[in-house]
PQR file with spaces between the fields and no chain letter, atoms N, CA, C, O and H, PARSE charges and radii, in Angstrom:
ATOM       1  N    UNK     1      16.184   -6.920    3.825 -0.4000 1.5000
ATOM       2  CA   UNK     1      14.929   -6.657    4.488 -0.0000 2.0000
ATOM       3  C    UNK     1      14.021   -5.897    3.522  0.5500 1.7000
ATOM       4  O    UNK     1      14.455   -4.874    2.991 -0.5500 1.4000
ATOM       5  N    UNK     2      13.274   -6.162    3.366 -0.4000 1.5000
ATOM       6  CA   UNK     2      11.689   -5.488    2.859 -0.0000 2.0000
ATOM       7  C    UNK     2      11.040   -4.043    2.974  0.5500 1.7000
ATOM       8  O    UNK     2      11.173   -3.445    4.041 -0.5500 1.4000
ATOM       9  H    UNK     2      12.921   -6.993    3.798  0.4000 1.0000
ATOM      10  N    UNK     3      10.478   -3.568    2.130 -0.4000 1.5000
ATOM      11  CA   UNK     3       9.729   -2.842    2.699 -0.0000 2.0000
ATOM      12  C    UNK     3       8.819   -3.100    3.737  0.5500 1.7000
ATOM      13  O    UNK     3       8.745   -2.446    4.777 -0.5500 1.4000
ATOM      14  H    UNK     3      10.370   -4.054    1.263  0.4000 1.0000
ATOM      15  N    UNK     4       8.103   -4.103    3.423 -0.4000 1.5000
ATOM      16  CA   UNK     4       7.215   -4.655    4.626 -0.0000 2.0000
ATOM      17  C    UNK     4       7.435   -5.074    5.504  0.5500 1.7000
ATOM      18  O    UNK     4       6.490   -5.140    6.290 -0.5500 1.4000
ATOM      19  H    UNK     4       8.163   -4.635    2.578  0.4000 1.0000
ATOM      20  N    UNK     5       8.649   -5.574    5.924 -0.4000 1.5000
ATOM      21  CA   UNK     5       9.920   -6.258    6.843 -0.0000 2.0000
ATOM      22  C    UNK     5      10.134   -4.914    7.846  0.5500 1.7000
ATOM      23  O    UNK     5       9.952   -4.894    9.064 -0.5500 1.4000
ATOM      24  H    UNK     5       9.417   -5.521    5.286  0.4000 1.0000
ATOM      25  N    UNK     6      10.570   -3.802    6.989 -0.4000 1.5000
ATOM      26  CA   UNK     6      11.087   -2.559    7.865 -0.0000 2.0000
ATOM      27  C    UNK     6       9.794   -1.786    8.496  0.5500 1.7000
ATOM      28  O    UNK     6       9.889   -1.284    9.615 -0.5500 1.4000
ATOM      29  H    UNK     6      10.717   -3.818    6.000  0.4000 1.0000
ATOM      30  N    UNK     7       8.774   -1.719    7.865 -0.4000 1.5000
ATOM      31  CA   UNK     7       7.393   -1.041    7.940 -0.0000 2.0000
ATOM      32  C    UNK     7       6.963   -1.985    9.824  0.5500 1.7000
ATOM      33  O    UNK     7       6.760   -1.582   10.969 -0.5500 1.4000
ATOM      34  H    UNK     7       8.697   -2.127    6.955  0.4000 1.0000
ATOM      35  N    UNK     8       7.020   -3.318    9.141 -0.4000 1.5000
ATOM      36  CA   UNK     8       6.503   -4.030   10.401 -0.0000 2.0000
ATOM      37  C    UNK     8       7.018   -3.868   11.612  0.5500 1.7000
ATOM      38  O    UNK     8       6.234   -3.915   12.561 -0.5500 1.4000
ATOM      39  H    UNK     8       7.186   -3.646    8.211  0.4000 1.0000
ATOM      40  N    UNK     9       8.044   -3.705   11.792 -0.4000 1.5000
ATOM      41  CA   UNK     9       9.252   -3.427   12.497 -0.0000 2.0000
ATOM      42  C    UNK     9       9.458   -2.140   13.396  0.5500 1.7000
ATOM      43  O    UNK     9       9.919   -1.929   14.518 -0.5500 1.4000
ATOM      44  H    UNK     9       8.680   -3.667   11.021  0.4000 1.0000
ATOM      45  N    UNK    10       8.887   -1.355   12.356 -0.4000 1.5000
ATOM      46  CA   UNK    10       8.741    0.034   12.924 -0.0000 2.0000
ATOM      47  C    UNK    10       7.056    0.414   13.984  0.5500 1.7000
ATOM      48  O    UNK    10       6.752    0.927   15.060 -0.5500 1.4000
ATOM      49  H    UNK    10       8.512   -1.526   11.444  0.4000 1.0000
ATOM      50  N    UNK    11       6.547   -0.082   13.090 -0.4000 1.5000
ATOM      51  CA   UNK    11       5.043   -0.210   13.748 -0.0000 2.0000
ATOM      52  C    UNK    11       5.199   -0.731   15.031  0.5500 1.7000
ATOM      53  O    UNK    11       4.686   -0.147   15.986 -0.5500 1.4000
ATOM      54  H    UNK    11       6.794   -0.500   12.215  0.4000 1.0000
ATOM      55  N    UNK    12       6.076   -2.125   15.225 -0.4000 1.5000
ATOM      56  CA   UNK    12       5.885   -2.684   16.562 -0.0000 2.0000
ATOM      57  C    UNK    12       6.586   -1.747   17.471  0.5500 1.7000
ATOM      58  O    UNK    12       6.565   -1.966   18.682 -0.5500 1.4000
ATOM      59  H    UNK    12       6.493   -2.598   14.450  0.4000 1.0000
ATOM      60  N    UNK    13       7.284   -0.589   16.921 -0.4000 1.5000
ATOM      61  CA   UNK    13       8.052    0.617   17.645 -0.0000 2.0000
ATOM      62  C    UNK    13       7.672    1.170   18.301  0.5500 1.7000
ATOM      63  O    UNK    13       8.060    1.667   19.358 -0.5500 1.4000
ATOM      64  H    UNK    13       7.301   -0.411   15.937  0.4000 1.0000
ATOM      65  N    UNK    14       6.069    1.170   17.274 -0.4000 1.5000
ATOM      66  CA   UNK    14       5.372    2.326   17.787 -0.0000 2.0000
ATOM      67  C    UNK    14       5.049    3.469   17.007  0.5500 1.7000
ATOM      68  O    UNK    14       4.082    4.214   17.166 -0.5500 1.4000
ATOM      69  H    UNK    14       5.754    0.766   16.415  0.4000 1.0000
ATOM      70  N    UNK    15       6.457    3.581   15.660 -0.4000 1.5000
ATOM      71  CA   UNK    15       5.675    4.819   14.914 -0.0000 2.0000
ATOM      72  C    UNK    15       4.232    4.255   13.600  0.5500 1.7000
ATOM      73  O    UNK    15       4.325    3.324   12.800 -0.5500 1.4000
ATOM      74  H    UNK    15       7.242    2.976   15.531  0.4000 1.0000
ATOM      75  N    UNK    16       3.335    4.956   13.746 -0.4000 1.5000
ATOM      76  CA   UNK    16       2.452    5.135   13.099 -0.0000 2.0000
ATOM      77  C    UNK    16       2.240    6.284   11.759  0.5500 1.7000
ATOM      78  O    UNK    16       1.388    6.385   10.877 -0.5500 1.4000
ATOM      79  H    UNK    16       3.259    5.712   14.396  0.4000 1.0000
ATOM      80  N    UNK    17       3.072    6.811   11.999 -0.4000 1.5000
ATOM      81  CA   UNK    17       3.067    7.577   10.946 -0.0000 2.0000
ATOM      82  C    UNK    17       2.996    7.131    9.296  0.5500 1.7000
ATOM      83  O    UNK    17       2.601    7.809    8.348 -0.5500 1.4000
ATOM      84  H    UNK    17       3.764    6.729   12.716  0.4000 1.0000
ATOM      85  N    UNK    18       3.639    5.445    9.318 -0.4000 1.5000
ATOM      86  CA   UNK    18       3.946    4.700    8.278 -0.0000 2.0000
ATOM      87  C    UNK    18       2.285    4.621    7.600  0.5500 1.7000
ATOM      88  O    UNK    18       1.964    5.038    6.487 -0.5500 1.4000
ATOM      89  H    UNK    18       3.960    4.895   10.089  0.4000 1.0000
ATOM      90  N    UNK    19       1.314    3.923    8.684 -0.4000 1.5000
ATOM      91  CA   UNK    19       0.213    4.066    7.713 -0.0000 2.0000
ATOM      92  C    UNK    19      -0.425    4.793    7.101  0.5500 1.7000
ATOM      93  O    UNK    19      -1.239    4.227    6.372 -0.5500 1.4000
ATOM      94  H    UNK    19       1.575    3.584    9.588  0.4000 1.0000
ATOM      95  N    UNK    20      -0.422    6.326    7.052 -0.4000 1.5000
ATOM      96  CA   UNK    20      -0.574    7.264    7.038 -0.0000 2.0000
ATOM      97  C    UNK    20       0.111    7.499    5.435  0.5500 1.7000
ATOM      98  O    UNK    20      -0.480    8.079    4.524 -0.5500 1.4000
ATOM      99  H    UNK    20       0.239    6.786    7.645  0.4000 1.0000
ATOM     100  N    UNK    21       1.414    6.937    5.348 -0.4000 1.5000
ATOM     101  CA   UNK    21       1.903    7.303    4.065 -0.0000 2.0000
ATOM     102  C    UNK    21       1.816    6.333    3.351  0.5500 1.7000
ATOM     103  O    UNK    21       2.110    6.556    2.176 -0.5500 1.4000
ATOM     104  H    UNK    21       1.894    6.467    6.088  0.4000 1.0000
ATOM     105  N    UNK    22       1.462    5.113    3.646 -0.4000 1.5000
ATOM     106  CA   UNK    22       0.311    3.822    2.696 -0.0000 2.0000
ATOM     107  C    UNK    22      -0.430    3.799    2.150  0.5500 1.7000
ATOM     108  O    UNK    22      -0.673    3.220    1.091 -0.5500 1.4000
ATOM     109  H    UNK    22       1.223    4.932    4.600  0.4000 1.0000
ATOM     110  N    UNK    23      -1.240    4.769    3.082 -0.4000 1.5000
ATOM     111  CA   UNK    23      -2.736    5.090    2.891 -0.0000 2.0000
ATOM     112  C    UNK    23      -2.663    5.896    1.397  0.5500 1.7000
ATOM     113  O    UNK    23      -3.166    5.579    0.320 -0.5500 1.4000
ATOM     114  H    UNK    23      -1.042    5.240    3.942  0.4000 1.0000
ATOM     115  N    UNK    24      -1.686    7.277    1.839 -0.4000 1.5000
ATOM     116  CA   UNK    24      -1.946    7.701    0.264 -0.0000 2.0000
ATOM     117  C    UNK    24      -1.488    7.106   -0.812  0.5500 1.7000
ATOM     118  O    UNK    24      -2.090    7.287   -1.870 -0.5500 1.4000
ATOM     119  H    UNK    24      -1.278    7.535    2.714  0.4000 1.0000
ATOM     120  N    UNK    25      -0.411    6.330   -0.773 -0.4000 1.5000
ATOM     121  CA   UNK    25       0.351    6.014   -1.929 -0.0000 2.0000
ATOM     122  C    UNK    25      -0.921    4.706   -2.358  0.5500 1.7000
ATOM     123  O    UNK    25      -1.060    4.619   -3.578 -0.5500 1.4000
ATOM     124  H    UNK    25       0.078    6.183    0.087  0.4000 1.0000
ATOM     125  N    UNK    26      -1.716    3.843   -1.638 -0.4000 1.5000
ATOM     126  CA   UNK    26      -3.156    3.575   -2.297 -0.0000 2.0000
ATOM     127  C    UNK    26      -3.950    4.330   -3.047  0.5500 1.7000
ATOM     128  O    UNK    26      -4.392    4.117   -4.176 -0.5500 1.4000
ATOM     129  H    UNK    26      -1.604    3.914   -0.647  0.4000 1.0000
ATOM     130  N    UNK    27      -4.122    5.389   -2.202 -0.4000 1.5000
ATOM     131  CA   UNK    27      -5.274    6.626   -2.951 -0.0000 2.0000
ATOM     132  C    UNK    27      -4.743    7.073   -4.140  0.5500 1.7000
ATOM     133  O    UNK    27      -5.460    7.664   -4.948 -0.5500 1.4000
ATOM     134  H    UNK    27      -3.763    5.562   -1.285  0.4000 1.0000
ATOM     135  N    UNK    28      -3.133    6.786   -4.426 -0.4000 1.5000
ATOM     136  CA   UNK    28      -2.377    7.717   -5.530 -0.0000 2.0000
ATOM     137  C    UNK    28      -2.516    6.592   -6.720  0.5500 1.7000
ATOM     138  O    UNK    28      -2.699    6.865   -7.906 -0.5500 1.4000
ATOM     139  H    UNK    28      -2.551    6.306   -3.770  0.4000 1.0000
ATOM     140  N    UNK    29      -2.371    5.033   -6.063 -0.4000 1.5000
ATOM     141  CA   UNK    29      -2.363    3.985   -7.199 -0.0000 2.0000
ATOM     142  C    UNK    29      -4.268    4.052   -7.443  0.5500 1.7000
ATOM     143  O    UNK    29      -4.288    4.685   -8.499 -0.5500 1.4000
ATOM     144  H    UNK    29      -2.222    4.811   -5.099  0.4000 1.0000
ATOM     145  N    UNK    30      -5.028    3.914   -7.268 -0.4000 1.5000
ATOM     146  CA   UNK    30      -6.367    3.694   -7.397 -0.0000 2.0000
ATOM     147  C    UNK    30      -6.759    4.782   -8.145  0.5500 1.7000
ATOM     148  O    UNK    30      -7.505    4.390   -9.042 -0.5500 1.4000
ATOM     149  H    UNK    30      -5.011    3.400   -6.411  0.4000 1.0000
ATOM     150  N    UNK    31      -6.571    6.109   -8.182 -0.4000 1.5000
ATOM     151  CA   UNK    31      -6.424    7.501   -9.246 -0.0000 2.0000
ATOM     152  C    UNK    31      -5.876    7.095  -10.319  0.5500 1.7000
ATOM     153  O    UNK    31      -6.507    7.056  -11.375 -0.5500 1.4000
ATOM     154  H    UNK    31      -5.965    6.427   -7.453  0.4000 1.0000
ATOM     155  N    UNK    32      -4.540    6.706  -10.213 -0.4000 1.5000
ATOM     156  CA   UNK    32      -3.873    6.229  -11.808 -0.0000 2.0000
ATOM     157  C    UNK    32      -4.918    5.454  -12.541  0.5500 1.7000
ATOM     158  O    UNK    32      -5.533    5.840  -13.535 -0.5500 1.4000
ATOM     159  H    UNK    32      -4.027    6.738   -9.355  0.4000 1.0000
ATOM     160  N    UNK    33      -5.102    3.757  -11.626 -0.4000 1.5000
ATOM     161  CA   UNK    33      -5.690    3.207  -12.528 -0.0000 2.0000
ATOM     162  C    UNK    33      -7.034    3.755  -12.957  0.5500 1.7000
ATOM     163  O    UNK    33      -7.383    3.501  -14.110 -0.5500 1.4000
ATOM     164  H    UNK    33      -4.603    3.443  -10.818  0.4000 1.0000
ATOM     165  N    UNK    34      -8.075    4.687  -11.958 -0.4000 1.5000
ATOM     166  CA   UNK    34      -9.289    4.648  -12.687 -0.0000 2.0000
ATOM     167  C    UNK    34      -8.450    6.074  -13.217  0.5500 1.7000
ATOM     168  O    UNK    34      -7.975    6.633  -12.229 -0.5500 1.4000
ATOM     169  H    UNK    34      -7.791    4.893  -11.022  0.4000 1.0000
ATOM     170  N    UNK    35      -8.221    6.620  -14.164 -0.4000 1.5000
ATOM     171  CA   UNK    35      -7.517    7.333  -14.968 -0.0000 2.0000
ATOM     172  C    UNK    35      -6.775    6.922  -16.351  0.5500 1.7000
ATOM     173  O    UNK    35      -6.575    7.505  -17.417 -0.5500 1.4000
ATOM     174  H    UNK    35      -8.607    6.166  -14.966  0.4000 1.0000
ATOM     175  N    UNK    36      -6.514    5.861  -15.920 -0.4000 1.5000
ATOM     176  CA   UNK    36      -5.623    4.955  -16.894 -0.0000 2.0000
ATOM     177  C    UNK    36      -6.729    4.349  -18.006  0.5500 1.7000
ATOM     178  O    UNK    36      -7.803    3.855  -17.662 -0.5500 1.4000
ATOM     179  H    UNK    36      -6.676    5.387  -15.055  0.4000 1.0000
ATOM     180  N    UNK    37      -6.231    4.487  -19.548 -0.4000 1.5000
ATOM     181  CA   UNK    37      -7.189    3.657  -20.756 -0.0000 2.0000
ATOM     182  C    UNK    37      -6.594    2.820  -21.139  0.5500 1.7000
ATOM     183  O    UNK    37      -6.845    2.529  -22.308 -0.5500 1.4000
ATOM     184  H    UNK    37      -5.358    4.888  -19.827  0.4000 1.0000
ATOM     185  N    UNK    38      -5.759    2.169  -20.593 -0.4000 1.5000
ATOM     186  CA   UNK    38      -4.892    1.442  -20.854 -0.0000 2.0000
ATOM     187  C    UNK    38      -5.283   -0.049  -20.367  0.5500 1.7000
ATOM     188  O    UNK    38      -4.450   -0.395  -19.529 -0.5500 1.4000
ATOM     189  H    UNK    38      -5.555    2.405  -19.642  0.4000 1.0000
ATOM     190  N    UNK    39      -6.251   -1.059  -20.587 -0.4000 1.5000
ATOM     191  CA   UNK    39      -6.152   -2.045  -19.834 -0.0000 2.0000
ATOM     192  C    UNK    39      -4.663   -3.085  -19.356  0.5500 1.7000
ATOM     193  O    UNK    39      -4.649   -3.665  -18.270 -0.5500 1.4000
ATOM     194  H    UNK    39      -6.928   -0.778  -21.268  0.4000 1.0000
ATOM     195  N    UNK    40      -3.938   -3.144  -19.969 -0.4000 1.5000
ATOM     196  CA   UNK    40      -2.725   -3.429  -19.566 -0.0000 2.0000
ATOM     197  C    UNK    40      -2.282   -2.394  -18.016  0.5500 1.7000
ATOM     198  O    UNK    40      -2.070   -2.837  -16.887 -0.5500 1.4000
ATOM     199  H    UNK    40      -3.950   -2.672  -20.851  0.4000 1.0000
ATOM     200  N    UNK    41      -2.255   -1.137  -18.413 -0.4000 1.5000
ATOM     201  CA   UNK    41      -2.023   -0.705  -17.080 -0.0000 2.0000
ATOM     202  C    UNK    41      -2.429   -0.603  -15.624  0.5500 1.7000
ATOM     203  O    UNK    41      -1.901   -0.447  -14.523 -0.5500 1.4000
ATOM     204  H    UNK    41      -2.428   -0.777  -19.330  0.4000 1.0000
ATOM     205  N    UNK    42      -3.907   -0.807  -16.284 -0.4000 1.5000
ATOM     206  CA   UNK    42      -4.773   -0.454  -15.446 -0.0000 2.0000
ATOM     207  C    UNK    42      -4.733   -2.314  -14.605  0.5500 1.7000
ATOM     208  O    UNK    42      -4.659   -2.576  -13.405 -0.5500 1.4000
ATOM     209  H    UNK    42      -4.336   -0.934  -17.178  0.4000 1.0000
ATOM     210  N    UNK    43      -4.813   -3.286  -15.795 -0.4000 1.5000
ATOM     211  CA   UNK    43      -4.249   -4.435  -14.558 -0.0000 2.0000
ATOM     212  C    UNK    43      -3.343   -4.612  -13.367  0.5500 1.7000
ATOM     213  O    UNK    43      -3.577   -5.003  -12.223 -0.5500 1.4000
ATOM     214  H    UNK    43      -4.873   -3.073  -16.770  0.4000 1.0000
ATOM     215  N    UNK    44      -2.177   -4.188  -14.001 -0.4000 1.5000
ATOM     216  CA   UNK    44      -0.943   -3.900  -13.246 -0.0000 2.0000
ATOM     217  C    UNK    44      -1.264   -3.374  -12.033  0.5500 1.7000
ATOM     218  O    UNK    44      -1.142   -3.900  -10.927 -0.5500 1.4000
ATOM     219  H    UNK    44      -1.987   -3.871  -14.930  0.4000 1.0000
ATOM     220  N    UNK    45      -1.765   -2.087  -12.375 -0.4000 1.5000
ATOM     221  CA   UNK    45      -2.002   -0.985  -10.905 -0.0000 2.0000
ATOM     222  C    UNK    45      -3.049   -2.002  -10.361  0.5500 1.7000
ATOM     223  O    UNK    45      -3.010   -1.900   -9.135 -0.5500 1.4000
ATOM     224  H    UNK    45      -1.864   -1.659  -13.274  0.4000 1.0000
ATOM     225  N    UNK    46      -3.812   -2.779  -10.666 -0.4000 1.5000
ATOM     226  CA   UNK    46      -4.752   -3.091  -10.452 -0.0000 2.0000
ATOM     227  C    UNK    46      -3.971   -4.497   -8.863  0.5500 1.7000
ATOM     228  O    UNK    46      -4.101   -4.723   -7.660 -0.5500 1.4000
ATOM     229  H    UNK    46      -3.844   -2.862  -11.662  0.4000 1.0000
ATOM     230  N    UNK    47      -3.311   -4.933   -9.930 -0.4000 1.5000
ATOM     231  CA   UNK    47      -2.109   -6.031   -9.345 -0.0000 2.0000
ATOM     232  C    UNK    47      -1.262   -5.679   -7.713  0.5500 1.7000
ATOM     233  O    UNK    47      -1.402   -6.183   -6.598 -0.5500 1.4000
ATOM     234  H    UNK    47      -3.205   -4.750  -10.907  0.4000 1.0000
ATOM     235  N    UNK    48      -0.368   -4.580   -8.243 -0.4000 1.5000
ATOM     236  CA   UNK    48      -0.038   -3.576   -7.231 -0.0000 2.0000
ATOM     237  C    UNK    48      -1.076   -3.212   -5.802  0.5500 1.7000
ATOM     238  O    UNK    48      -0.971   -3.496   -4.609 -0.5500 1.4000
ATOM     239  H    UNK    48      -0.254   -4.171   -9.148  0.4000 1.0000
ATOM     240  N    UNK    49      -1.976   -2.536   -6.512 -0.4000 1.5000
ATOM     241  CA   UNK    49      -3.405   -2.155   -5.197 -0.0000 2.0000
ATOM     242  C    UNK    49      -3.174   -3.435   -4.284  0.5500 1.7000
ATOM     243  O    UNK    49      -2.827   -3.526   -3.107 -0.5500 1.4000
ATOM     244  H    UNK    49      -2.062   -2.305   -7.482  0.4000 1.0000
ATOM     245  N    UNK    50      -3.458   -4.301   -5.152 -0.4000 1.5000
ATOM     246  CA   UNK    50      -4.185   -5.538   -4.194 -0.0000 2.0000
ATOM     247  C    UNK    50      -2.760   -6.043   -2.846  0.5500 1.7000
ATOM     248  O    UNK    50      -2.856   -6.157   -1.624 -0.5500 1.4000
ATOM     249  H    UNK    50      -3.739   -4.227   -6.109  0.4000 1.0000
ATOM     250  N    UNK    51      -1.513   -6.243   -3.808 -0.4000 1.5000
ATOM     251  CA   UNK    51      -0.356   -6.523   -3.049 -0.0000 2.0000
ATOM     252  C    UNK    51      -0.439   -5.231   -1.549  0.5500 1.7000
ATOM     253  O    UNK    51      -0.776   -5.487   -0.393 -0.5500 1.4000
ATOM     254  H    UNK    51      -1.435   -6.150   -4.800  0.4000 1.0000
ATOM     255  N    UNK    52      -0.149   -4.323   -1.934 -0.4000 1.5000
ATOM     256  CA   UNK    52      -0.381   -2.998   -0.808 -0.0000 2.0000
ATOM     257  C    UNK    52      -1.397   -3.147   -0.213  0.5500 1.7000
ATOM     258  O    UNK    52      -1.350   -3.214    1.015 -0.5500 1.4000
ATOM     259  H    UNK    52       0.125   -4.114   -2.873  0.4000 1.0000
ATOM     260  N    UNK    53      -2.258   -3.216   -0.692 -0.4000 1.5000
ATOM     261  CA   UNK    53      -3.684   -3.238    0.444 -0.0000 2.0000
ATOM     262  C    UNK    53      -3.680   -4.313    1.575  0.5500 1.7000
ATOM     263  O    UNK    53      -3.907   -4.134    2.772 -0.5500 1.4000
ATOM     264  H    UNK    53      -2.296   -3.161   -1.690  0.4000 1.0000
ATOM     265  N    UNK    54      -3.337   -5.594    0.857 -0.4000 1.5000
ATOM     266  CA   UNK    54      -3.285   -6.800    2.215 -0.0000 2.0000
ATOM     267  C    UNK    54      -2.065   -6.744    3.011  0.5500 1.7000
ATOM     268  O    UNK    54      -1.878   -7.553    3.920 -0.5500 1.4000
ATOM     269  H    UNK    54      -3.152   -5.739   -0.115  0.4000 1.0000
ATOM     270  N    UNK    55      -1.031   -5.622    2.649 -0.4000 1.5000
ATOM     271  CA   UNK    55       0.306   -5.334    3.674 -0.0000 2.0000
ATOM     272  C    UNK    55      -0.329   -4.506    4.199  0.5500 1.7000
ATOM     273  O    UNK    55      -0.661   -4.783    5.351 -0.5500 1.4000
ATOM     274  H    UNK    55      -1.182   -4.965    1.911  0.4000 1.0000
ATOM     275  N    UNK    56      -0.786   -3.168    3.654 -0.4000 1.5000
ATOM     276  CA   UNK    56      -1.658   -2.063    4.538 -0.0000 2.0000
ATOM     277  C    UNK    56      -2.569   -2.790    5.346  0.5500 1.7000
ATOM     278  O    UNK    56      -2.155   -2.583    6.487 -0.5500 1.4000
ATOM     279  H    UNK    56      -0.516   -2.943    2.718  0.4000 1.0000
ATOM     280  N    UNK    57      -3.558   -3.515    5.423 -0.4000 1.5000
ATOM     281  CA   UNK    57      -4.675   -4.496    6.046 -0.0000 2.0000
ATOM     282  C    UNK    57      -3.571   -4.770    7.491  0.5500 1.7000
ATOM     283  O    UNK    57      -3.647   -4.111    8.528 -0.5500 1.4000
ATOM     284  H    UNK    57      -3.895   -3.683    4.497  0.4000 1.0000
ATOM     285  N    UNK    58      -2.729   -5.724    7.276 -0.4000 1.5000
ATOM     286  CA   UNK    58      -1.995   -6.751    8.157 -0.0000 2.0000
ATOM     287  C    UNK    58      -1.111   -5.621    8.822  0.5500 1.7000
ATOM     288  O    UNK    58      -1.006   -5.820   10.032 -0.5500 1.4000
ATOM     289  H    UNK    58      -2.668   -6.259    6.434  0.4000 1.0000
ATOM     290  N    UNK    59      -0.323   -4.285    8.303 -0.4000 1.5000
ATOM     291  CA   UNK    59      -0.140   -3.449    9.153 -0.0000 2.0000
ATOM     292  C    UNK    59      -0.372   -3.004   10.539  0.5500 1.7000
ATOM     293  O    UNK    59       0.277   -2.981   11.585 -0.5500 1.4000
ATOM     294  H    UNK    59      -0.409   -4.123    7.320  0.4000 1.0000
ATOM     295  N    UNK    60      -2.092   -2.500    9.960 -0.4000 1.5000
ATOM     296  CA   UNK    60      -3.156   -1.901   10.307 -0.0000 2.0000
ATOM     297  C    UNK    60      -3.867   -2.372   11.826  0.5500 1.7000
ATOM     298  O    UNK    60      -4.192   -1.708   12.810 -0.5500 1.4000
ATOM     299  H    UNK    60      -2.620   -2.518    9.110  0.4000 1.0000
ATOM     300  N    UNK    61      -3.970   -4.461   11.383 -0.4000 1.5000
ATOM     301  CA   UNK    61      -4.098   -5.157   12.743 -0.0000 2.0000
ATOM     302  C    UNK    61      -3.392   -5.175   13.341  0.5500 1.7000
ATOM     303  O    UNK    61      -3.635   -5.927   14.285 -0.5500 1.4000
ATOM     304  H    UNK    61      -3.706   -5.000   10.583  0.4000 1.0000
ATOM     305  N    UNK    62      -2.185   -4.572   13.404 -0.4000 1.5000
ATOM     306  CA   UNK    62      -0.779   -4.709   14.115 -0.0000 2.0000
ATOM     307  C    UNK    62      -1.428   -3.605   15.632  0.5500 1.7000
ATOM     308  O    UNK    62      -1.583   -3.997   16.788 -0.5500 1.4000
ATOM     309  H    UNK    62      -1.988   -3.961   12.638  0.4000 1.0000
ATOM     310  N    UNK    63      -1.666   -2.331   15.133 -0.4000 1.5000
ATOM     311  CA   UNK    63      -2.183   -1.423   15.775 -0.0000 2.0000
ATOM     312  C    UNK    63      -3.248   -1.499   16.820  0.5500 1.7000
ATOM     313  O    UNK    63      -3.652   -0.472   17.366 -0.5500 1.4000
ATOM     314  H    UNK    63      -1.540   -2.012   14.194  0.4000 1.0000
C-alpha cells in the first residue's frame, strides 16, 4: 500500500490531520527549490511538487 493508498484511506476515516502535514511538507519542497542553484535540483523538487500537489489536490476533494 502507498502512501497515497494509506493517506486516502484514512481521510475517508475521517482524520484530517493528514492534510495539514502535506501542506507543509509542500511549503518545505517549494523553499528548497526556490533556494536551490542547482537547476538539476531544482527540476527534481520541481518534479516532486507537482506529484504531491495533485495527491494533495485529490485528497483535499475527498473532504
Amino acid at each position: 500500500m502507498t502512501r497515497f493508498e494509506r493517506d486516502y484511506n484514512d481521510i475517508l476515516n475521517g482524520e484530517t490531520w493528514i492534510l495539514r502535514k502535506r501542506k507543509e511538507e509542500l511549503e518545505q519542497i517549494e523553499a528548497k527549490g526556490r533556494a536551490s542553484r542547482n537547476g538539476f535540483i531544482t527540476q527534481c523538487l520541481a518534479q516532486q511538487y507537482r506529484k504531491l500537489k495533485a495527491e494533495y489536490d485529490e485528497l483535499d476533494a475527498l473532504i
